[in-house]
KETI-795783 format. One record per residue (C-alpha): x, y, z; residue in one letter. Coordinates in steps of 0.02 Angstrom, whole numbers, padded with zeros to 5 digits, always signed. Last residue first. Example, Ala and Ser with C-alpha at 12.3 -4.5 7.8 and 13.67 -1.06 7.14 Angstrom:
% KETI-795783
+00684-00053+00357S
+00615-00225+00390A
END
This chain:
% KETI-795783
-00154+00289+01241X
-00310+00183+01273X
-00444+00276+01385X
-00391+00333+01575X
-00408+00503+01598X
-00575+00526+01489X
-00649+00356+01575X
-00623+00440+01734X
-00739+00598+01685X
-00855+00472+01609X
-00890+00410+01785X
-00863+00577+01871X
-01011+00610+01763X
-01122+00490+01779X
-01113+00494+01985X
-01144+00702+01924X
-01329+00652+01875X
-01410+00695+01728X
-01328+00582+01625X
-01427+00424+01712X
-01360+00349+01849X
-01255+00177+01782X
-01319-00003+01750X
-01263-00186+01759X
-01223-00344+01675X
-01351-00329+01505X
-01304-00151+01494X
-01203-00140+01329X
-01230+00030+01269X
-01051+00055+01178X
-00987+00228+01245X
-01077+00200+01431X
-01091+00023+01471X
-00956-00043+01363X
-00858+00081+01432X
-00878+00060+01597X
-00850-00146+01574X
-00670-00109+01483X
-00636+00008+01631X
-00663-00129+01735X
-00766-00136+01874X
-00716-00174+02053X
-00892-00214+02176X
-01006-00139+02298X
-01181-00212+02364X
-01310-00196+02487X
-01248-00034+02548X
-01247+00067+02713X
-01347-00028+02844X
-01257-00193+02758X
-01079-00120+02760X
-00984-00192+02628X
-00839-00279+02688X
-00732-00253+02503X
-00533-00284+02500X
-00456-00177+02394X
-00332-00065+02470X
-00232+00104+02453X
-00387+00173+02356X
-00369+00351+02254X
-00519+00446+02258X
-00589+00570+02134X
-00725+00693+02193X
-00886+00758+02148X
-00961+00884+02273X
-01149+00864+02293X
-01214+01007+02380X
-01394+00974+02459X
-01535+01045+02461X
-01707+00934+02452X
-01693+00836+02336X
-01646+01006+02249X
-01451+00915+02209X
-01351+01051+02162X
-01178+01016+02070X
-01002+01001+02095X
-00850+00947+01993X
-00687+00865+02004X
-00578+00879+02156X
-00440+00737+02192X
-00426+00622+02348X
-00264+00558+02388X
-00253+00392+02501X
-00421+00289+02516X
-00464+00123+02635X
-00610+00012+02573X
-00719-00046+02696X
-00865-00023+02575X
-00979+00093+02651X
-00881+00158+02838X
-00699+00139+02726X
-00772+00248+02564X
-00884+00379+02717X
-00724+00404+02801X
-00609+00433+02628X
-00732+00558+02566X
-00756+00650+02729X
-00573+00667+02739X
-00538+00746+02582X
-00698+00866+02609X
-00654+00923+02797X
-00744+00888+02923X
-00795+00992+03063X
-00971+00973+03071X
-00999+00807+02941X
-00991+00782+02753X
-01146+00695+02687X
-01112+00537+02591X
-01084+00458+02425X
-01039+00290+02341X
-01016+00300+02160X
-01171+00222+02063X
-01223+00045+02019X
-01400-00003+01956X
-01450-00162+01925X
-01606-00163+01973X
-01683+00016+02015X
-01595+00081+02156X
-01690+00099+02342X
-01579-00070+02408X
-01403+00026+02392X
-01285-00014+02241X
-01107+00024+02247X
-00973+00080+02105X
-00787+00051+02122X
-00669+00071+01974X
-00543-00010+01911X
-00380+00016+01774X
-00292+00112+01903X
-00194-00030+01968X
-00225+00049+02142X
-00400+00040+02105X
-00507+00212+02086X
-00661+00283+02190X
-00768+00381+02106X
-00844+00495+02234X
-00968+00591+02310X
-00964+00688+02449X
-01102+00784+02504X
-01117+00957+02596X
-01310+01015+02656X
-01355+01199+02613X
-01471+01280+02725X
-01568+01418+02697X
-01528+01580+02817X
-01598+01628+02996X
-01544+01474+03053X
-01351+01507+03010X
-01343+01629+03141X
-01257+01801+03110X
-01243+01908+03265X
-01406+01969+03375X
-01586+01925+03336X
-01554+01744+03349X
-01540+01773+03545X
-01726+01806+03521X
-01790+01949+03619X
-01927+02024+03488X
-01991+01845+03456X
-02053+01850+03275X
-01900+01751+03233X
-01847+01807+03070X
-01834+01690+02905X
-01696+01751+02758X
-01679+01707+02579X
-01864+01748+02516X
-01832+01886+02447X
-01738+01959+02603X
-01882+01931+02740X
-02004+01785+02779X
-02077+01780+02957X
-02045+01660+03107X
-02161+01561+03232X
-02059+01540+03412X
-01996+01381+03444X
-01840+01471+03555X
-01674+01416+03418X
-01743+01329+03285X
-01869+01473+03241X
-02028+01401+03186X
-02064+01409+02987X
-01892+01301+02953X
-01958+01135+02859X
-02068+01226+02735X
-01971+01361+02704X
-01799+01254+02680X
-01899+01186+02541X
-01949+01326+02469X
-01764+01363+02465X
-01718+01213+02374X
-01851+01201+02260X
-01810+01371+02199X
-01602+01356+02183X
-01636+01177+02095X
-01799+01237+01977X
-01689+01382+01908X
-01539+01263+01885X
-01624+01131+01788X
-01700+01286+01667X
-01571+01286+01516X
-01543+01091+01535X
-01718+01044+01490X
-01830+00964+01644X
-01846+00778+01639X
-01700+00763+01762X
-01829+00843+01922X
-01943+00648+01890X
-01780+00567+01985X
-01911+00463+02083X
-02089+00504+02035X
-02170+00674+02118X
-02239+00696+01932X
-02228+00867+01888X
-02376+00974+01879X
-02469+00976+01715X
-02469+01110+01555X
-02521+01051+01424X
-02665+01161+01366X
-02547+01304+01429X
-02670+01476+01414X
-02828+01414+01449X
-02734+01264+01516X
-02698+01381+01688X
-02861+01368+01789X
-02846+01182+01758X
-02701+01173+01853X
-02804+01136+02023X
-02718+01231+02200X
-02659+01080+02323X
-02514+01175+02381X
-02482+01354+02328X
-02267+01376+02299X
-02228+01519+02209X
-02056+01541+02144X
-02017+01734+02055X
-01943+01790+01924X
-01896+01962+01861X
-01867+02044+01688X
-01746+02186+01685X
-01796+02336+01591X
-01755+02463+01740X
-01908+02547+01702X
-01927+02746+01687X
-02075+02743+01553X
-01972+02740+01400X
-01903+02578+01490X
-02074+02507+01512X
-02090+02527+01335X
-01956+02434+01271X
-01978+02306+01413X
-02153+02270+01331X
-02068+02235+01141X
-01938+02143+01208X
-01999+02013+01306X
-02077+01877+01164X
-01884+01903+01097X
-01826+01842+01275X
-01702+01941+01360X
-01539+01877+01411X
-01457+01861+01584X
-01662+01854+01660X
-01679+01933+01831X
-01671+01830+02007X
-01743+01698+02133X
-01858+01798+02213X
-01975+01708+02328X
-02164+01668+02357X
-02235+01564+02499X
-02421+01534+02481X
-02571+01500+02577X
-02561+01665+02703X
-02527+01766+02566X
-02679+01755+02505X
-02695+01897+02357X
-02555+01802+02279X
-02647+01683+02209X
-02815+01753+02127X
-02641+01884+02034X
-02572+01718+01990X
-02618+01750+01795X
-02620+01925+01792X
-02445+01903+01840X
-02376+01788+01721X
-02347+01615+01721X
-02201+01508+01643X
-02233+01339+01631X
-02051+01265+01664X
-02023+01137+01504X
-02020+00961+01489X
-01865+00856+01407X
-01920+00653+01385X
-01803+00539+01517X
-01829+00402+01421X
-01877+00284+01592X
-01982+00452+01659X
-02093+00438+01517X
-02156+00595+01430X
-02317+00682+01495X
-02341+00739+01318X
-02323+00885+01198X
-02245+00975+01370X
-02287+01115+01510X
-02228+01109+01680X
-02286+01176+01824X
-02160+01112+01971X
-02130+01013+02120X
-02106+01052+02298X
-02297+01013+02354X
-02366+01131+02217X
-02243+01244+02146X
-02272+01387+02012X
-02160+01479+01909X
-02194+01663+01882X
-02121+01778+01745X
-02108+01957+01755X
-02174+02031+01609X
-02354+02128+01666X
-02251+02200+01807X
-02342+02145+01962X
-02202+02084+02075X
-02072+02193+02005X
-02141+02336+02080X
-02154+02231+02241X
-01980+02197+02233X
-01913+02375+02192X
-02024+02446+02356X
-01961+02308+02487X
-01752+02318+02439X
-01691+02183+02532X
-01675+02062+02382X
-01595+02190+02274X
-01401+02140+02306X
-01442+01944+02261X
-01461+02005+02080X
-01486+01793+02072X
-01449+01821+01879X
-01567+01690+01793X
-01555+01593+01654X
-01460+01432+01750X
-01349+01310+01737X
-01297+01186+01877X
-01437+01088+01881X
-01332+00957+01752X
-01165+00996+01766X
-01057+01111+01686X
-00873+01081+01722X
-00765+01223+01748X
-00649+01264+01593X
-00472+01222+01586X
-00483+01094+01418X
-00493+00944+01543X
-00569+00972+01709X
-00500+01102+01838X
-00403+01043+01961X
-00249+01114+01877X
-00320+01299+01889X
-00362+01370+01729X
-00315+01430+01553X
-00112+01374+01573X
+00030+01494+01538X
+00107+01489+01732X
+00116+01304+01731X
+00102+01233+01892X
+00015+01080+01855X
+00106+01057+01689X
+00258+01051+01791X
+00205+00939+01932X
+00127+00808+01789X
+00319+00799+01707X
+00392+00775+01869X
+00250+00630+01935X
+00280+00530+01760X
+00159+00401+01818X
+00088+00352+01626X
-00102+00399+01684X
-00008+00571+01760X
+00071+00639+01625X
-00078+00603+01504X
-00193+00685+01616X
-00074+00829+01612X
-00062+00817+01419X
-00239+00846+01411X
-00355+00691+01393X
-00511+00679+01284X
-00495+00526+01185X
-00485+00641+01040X
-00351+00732+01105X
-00389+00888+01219X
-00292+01071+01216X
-00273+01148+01386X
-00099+01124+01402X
-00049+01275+01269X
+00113+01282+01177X
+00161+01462+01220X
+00342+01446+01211X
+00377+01446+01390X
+00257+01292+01388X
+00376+01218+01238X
+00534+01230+01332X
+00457+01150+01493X
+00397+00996+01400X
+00543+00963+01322X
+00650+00978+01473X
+00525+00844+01572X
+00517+00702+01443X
+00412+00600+01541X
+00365+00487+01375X
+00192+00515+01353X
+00209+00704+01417X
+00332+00758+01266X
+00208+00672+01175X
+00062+00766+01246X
+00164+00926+01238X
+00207+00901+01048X
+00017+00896+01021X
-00090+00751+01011X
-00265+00760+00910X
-00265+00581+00840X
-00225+00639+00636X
-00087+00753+00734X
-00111+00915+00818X
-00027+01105+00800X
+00001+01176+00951X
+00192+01229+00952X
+00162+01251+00751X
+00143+01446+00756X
+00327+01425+00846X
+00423+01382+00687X
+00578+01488+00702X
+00617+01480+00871X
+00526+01298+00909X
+00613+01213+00773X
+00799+01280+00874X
+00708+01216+01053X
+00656+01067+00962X
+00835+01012+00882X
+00929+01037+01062X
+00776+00953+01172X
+00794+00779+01078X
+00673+00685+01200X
+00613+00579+01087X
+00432+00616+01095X
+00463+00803+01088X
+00572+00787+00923X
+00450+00658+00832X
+00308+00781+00869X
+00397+00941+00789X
+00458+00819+00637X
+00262+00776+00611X
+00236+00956+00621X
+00339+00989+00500X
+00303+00868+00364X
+00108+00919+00385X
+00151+01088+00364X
+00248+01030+00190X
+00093+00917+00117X
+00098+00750+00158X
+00065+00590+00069X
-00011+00456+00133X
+00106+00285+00100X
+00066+00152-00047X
+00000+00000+00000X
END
């Protein structure tokens, strides 16, 4: 068979890549001065001269080429950066430089291409414009402006409009039903039934916005559109398919929140969780005494004039966030994984094991308490990924990487039913190749998913 040819550019930058991979730091650093618009140039398999330099721990090449601008945030096609590459091949020297490189987009913990990682519930519309939430008069303007958008709650879970239902198993996208003023006006007249809260102006204005801000801005309007959470339980959606023939409230099924599209994940996670808080927090924790909603929404005040939580700062008065680690927790051979099952998961389901981080704890060690209390597993270095909101009710999952120092399993029966080693070769197949006929994974939704396929990226075939 006769060999591909290559055009000139092609010529060079396969030199530029045979230099870095053999070490030859003389010949690169003279290419380099006179050919630096090649330093990030990528082969047919998307490797750069710092990912070979990388592969083969060749520590002088690699520092020549980040002084001359050749950039560690670039991905292959497997998705690794040459720091993940540095690191799967144990080249600790080589990993410590690119770490600390002064020319890189991001910190090192950050995932691959120096960008924080966008989980599901994690974006959002909405600017929180947390700075307005004490100020009475703007609020109820904003309140009955004829654009600010209401969505509505019923027992924690939201309108939602769609073609159909949709099946939770598919995971079919809904949207928020998004309700104007004139038609929760009935609502908010009873303010005794409802909790309502600010959770923020739009970051972009709709088109279907544009033509009433217009005018309210040639009025003296700010032109921000608001929106506001209100949560009425038991109220009947019929009063709304006049105007949203579909709309329905969500199904209180398991998981049912992952339905929602992307865009508007976030929005539902910051207002579940506060209403939430609401319902659980509406007598002071500290005398019993019945409290009243202030800030927005974002603060409760104990009605009791000489309540010690009157003076200083106490966390009571504010909605609660609740800390959990999860994490992926890796074999010392580093080709394994281990994922555990508790009793409540579908069949067949394995996730990473999780659990809430306690008073006084810090993350690292949380992680490698609740891996040995679960699984009986010990852990060594533990390694930031990725965090995301979980509205079920408020918690703060933070995704972590965990490095085992044993292997032994003694699964802890009040914990877990089940927790084995899988393969990378058996992730894969489950997640790329959508073999599932041995066991299952959380859904994409879910950041257990994602460290998951986060691993995957660091440790494919190179």
């Amino acid at each position: 068979m006769a060999a591909v040819q290559r055009n000139p550019k092609q010529e060079m930058v396969a030199e530029l890549h045979d230099l870095a991979a053999r070490g030859d730091v003389v010949k690169l650093a003279a290419f380099i001065s006179h050919s630096a618009s090649l330093a990030n140039e990528t082969s047919e398999n998307g490797w750069t001269a710092l990912m070979y330099g990388a592969r083969n721990g060749q520590f002088d090449v690699v520092k020549i080429l980040l002084e001359n601008g050749c950039d560690r945030a670039v991905i292959n096609k497997s998705g690794q950066t040459a720091l993940d590459i540095a690191k799967f091949w144990g080249h600790k020297h080589v990993a410590n430089l690119l770490s600390n490189a002064k020319n890189v987009h991001g910190p090192s913990f950050l995932p691959s291409g120096g960008a924080e990682q966008e989980n599901y519930f994690n974006k959002t519309i909405l600017d929180r414009f947390s700075h307005k939430r004490a100020d009475l008069d703007w609020l109820k303007l904003k309140q009955v402006e004829p654009f600010t958008v209401y969505i509505l709650f019923s027992n924690l879970y939201p309108l939602v409009c769609s073609s159909s239902a949709g099946d939770i198993s598919t995971y079919s996208k809904i949207c928020l039903c998004r309700l104007k003023y004139e038609d929760v006006k009935e609502i908010l007249d009873k303010p005794e039934k409802i909790t309502v809260i600010f959770l923020g102006v739009e970051k972009q204005t709709s088109e279907a916005s544009l033509k009433s801000l217009t005018n309210h801005v040639l009025k003296g309007g700010d032109g921000l559109v608001s929106w506001f959470a209100l949560e009425a339980d038991g109220i009947s959606v019929d009063q709304f398919r006049g105007k949203h023939p579909t709309c329905h409230i969500l199904s209180s099924a398991r998981l049912s929140l992952l339905q929602l599209v992307d865009e508007e994940a976030g929005v539902v996670a910051q207002a579940r969780s506060v209403l939430a808080w609401h319902k659980r927090y509406g007598f002071c924790p500290t005398c019993g005494s019945p409290t009243k909603i202030e800030e927005g929404g974002y603060k409760r005040t104990c009605l009791k004039d000489d309540c010690s939580s009157h003076k200083g700062v106490h966390n009571t008065s504010y909605p609660r966030v609740d800390p959990v680690a999860i994490m992926l927790v890796i074999h010392p051979d580093g080709n394994q994984c281990l994922l555990g099952r508790k009793k409540v998961f579908p069949a067949g389901t394995f996730s990473c094991l999780a659990g809430f981080i306690e008073p006084g704890e810090t993350i690292e060690d949380g992680v490698r308490r609740e891996v040995e209390e679960e699984s009986g597993v010990k852990v060594g270095h533990v390694h930031y990924v990725s965090c995301q909101p979980w509205p079920m009710p408020s918690s703060l999952m933070i995704g972590c990487l965990a490095e085992a120092v044993s292997t032994d399993i003694h699964v802890d029966q009040n914990e877990i039913e089940e927790a084995r080693w899988f393969t990378s070769q058996q992730v894969v197949d489950v997640l790329v190749k959508g073999e599932q006929t041995s066991f299952f994974v959380p859904p994409r939704q879910t950041i257990a998913h994602q460290l998951i396929k986060h691993w995957i990226g660091m440790n494919a075939n190179l």
